[in-house]
C-alpha positions in Angstrom: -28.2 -61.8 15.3 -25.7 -60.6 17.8 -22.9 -62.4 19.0 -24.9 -63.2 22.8 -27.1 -64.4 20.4 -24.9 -67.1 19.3 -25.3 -70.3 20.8 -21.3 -70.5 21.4 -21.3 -67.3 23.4 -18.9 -66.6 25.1 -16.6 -69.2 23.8 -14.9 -66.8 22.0 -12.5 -68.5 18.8 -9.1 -66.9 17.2 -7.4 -67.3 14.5 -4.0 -68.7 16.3 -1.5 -68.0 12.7 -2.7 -64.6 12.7 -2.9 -63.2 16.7 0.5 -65.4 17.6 3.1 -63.8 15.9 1.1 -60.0 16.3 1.0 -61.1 20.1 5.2 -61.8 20.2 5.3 -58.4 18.2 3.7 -56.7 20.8 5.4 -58.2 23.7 8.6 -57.5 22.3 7.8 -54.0 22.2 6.0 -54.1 25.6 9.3 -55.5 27.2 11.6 -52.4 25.7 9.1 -50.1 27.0 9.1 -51.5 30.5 13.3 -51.8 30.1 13.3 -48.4 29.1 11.0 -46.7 31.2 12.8 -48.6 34.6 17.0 -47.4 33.3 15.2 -43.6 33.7 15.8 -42.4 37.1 12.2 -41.0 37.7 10.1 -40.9 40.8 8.0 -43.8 40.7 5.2 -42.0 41.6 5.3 -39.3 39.6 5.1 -41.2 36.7 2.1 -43.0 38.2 0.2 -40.0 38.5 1.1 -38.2 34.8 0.1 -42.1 33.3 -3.1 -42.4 35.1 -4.4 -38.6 34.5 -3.7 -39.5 31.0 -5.9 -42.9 31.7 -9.0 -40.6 33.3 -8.8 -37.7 31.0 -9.1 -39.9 27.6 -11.3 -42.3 28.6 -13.9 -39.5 29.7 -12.7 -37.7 26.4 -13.9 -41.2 24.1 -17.1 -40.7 25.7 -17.6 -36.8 24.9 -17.3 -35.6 28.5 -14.4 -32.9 28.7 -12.6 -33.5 32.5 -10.8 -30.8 34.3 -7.5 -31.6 34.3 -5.9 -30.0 36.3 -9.0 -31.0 38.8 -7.8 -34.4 38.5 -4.9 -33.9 38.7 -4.7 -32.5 42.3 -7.3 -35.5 43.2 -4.6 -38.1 42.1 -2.1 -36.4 44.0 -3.8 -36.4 47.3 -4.5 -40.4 47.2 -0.6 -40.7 46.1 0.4 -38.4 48.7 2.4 -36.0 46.6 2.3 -32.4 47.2 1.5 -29.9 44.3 3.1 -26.3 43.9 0.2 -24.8 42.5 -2.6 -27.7 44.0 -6.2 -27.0 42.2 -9.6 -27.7 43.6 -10.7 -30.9 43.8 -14.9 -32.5 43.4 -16.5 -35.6 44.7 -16.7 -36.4 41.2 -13.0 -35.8 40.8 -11.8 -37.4 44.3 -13.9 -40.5 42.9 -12.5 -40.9 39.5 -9.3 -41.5 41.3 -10.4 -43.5 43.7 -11.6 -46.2 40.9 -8.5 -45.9 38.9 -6.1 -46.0 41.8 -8.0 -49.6 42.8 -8.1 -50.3 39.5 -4.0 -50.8 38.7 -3.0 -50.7 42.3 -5.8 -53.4 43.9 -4.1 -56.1 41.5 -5.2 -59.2 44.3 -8.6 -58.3 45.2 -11.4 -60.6 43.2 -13.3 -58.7 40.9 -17.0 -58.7 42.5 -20.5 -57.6 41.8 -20.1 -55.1 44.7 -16.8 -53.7 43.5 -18.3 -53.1 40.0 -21.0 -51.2 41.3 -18.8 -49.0 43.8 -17.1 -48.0 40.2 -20.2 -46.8 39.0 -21.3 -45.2 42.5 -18.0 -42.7 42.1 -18.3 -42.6 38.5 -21.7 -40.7 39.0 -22.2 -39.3 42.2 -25.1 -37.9 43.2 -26.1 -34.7 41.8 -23.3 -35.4 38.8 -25.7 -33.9 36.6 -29.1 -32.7 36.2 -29.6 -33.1 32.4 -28.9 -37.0 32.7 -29.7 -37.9 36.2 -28.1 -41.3 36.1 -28.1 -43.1 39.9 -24.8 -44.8 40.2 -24.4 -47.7 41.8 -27.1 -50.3 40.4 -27.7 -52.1 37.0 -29.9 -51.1 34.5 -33.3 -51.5 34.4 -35.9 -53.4 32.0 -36.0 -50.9 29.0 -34.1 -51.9 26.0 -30.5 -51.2 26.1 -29.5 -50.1 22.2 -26.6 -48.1 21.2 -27.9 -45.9 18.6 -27.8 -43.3 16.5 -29.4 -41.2 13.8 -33.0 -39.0 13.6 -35.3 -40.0 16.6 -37.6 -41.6 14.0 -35.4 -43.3 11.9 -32.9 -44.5 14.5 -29.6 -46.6 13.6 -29.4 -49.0 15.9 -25.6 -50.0 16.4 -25.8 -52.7 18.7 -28.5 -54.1 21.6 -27.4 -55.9 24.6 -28.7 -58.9 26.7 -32.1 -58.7 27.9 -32.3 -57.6 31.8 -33.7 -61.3 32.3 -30.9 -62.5 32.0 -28.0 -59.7 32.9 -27.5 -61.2 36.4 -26.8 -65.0 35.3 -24.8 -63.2 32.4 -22.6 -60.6 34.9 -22.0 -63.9 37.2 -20.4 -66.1 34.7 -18.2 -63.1 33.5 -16.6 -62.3 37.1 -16.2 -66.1 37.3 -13.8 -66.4 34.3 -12.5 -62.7 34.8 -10.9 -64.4 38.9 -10.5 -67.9 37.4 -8.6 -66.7 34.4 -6.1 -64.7 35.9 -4.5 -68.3 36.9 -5.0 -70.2 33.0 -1.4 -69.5 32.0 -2.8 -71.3 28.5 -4.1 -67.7 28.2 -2.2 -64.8 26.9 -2.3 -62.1 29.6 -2.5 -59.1 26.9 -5.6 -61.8 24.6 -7.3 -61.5 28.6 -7.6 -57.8 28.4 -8.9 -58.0 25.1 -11.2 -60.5 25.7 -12.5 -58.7 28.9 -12.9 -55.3 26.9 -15.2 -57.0 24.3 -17.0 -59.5 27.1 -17.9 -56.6 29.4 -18.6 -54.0 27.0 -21.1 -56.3 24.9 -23.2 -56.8 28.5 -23.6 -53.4 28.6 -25.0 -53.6 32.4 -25.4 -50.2 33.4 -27.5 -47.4 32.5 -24.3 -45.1 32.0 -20.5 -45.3 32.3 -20.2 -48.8 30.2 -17.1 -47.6 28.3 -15.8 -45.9 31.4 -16.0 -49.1 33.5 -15.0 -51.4 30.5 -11.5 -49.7 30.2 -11.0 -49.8 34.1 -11.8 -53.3 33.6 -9.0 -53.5 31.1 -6.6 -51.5 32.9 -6.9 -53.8 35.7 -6.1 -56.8 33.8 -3.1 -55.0 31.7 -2.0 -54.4 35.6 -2.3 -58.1 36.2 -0.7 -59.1 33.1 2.2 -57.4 34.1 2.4 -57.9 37.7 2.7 -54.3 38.6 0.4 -51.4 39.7 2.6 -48.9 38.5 1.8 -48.8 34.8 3.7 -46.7 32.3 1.4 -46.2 29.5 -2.4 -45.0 29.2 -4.3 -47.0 26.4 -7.1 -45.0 26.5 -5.0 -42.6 24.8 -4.5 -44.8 21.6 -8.3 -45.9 21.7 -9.1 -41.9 21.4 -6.6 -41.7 18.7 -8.7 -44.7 17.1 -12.1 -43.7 18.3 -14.4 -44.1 14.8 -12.2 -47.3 13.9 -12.8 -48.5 18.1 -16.4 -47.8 17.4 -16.2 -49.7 13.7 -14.5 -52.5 14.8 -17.0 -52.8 18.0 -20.4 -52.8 15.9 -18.8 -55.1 13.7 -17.7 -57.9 16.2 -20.8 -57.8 18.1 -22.6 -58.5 14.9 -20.7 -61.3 13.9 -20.0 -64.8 15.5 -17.6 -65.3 18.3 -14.4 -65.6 15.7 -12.9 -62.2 17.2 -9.6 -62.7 15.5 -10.2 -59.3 13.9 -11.2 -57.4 17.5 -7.7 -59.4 19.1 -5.7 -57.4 15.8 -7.3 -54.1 16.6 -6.8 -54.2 20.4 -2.6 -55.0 19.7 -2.4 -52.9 17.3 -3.7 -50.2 19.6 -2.0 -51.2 22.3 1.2 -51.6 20.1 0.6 -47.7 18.8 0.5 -46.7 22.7 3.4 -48.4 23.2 5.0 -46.5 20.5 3.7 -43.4 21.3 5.5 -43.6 25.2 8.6 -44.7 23.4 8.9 -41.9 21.3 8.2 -39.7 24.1 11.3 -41.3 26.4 13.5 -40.8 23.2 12.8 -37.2 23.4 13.0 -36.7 26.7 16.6 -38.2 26.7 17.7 -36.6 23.8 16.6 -33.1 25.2 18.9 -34.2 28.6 21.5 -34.9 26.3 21.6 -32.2 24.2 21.5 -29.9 27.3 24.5 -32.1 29.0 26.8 -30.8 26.5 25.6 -27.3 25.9 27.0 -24.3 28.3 23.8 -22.3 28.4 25.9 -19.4 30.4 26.3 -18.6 27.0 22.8 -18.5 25.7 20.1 -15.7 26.7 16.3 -16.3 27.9 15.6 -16.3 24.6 17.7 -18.4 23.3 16.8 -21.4 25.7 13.5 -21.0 24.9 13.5 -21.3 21.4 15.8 -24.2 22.0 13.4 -25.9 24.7 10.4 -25.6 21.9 12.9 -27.3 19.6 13.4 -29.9 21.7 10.5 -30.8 22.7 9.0 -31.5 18.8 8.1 -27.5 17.5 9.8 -26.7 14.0 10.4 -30.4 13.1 11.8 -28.8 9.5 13.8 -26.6 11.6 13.6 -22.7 12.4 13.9 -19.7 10.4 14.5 -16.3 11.0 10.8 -15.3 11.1 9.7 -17.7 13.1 12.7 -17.5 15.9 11.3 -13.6 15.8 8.1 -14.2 16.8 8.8 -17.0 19.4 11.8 -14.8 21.0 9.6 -11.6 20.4 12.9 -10.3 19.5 13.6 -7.8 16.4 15.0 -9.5 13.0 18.0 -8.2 13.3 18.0 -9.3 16.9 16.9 -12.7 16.0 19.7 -13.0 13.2 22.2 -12.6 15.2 21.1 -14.9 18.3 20.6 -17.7 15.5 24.0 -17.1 14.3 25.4 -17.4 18.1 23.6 -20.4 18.4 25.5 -22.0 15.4 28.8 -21.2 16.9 27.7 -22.5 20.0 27.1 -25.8 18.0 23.3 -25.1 19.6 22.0 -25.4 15.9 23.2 -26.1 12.4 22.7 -24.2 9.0 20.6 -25.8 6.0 22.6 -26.0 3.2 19.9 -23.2 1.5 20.4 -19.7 2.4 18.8 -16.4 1.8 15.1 -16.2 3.0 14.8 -19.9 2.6 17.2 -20.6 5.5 16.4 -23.2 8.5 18.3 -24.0 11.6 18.2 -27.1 12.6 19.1 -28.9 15.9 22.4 -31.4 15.8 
């Protein structure tokens, strides 16, 4: 039996001992990562653009379709009005992907309809998208079966099915009804919304194609609700690719189950937590490397120099650098690379292990 199957559907239960204290965890962090990310003096929408690329590139990337970039990237800086050095060529398919994202974070007061939905799918697949898997964007599925399978053709695993067709519509309908209605029940956690909406939409299954896609625009749009802000500083479609067989696991396993989806709630904050984490490390880089070049004259260092240093900085040689190694980043001779390593300790650039010989390593400060 699946868990539309059940006769509470979709009254979903959680265990309230177990998500509570996970749910302050994740706040906590949530609010550092907001406090952090607003003390850095970046341009605002700059950082939308690198955070939503991120968004579009990994959530085509769970699905097995590879994105160009760079492609994307040039479409996201059109609609954000930010000119590009080096701009790249856009496609419709491109242009639409972010169009949908862009309404997604940024469209934070507009009800969720039937209509909207569908305009999703529309730019998700335009027309001509692809000729192996002609999939006409822009309507709900048809009658045939909808299964997530895998397996030999003959022996098929069958992962999960979804509602009937007979009974999509009445289905779709009460789901955009609590999605607009919810967004005012301040009984419910903003961050347990998201994860409720992920699981709700995803187990309707509605289209023919793009489910996961529009089920993580979905969730984007309520983390941008929950947080009262279209500029978002995190992409957690990155941590679900990070997590994609355990996403996958923990998705067949709560739709076969009954609607106690305490264990789906602890997946989706610990994901969300992990993305959280990943952003913050990345913000304690990126100030470390300011600092580190604040109090370094580099009219003493070479080309060379900075750009082993830069590759430092920025996480290569975590164990630190030897010899070797600075030679064939540099492209400098040994002896050449010796002696620039030895500047860069009297420059207090790097410091010495306490090992020496062959097994030496410079470290940064």
């Amino acid at each position: 039996m699946w868990i539309w199957q059940r006769e509470q559907w979709p009254n979903f239960t959680w265990d309230k001992h177990q998500i509570e204290p996970r749910l302050r965890q994740v706040r906590l962090n949530q609010g550092i990562l907001v406090g952090k990310v607003s003390a850095q003096s970046q341009d605002e929408k700059q950082t939308m653009l690198d955070t939503l690329l991120a968004n579009i590139v990994h959530s085509s990337a769970i699905e097995g379709e590879k994105l160009n970039a760079f492609s994307v990237r040039s479409s996201l800086a059109n609609k954000l009005g930010l000119s590009e050095e080096r701009p790249f060529p856009t496609t419709e398919q491109t242009d639409g992907l972010a169009d949908i994202m862009l309404d997604a974070v940024e469209n934070l007061d507009e009800p969720l309809t039937l209509n909207r939905l569908l305009q999703w799918h529309e730019k998700l697949f335009p027309e001509g998208y692809t000729l192996f898997n002609p999939v006409i964007g822009g309507q709900l599925r048809g009658h045939a079966p909808m299964q997530v399978v895998s397996g030999r053709i003959d022996r098929p695993n069958v992962h999960f099915e979804a509602p009937d067709r007979a009974r999509l519509d009445q289905e779709l309908e009460r789901f955009i009804h609590w999605f607009n209605e919810s967004k005012q029940d301040y009984s419910l956690d903003p961050l347990v919304r998201a994860a409720l909406t992920h699981l709700w939409f995803v187990t309707l299954h509605p289209l023919d194609d793009g489910n996961g896609r529009i089920t993580r625009l979905l969730t984007d749009l309520a983390l941008a609700q929950a947080e009262h802000q279209s500029v978002r500083f995190y992409a957690m479609s990155v941590g679900i690719l990070a997590n994609r067989k355990s996403y996958y696991q923990i998705l067949e396993h709560t739709q076969k189950s009954d609607v106690d989806i305490t264990e789906w709630l602890l997946w989706f904050l610990d994901t969300l937590e992990h993305t959280f984490a990943s952003v913050l490390a990345d913000i304690d880089q990126t100030v470390y490397k300011t600092n580190f070049w604040r109090h370094i004259d580099q009219t003493k260092l070479n080309s060379e120099q900075v750009k082993v240093l830069n590759r430092m900085l920025d996480g290569d040689f975590a164990q630190g650098i030897n010899t070797s190694q600075y030679q064939k980043v540099a492209k400098v001779s040994r002896a050449t690379a010796t002696r620039h390593l030895t500047a860069l300790v009297e420059h207090h650039c790097l410091i010495r292990s306490d090992s020496g010989g062959r097994s030496t390593r410079y470290l940064l400060p």
